[in-house]
N, C-alpha and C positions, 0 to 999 in steps of 0.2 A: 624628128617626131614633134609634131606639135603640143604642146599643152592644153590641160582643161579647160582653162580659161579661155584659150584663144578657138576653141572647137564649141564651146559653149556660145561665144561671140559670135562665131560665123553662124552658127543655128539661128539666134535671137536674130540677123540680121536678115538670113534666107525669111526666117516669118517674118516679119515685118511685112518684108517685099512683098509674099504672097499673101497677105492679109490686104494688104492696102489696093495691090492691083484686083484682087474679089471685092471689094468693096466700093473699089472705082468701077466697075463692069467690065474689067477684062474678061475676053474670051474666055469660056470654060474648059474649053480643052487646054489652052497656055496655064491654067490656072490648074486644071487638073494635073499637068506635068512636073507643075513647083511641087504641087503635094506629094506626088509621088517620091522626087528629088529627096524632100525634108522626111519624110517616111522612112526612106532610104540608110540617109544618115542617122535619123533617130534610133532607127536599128542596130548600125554599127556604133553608137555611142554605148548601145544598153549591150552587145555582144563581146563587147573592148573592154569592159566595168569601168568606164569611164564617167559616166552617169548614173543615176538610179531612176527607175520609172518617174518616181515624185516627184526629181529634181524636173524630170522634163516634162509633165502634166504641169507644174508649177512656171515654167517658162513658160509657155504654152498659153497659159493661162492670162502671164501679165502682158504677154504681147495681144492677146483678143483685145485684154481692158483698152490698153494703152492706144488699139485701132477703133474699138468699137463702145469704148465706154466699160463698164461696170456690169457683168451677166444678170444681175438680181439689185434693184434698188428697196426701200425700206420705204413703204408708203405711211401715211399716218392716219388711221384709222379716224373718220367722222361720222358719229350716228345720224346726223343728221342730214346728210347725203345719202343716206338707205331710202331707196324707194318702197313704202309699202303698198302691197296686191291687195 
């Protein structure tokens, strides 16, 4: 049997792949198939209590950033770029 560590590894690495190949324009359906794949085993992580939801919404999470950047940046407010009507 594998450990948590190394079944948490194989996930992080499955996203990855399908992050990067969606973001390059891979085909949707080859890209629909990963998701499904990663779907798959995220289920049997969370049916095995090998995981907990958070842990894998938090993975999830830093492999977007780490493909796509950061979900929400912090703009800085300037009144003076307010157009007024």
């Amino acid at each position: 049997m594998r450990s948590k560590a190394e079944m948490m590894t194989e996930l992080q690495k499955m996203l990855r792949d399908v992050l990067a190949a969606s973001s390059a324009g891979t085909r949707y359906t080859r890209v629909a198939r990963a998701h499904g794949y990663i779907d798959g085993y995220m289920r049997a992580l969370l049916d095995l209590d090998v995981a907990t939801q958070a842990e894998l919404v938090e993975l999830v999470a830093m492999q977007r950033e780490r493909i796509a950047g950061p979900a929400v940046r912090v703009l800085e407010f300037n009144p003076d770029e307010i157009a007024v009507a």
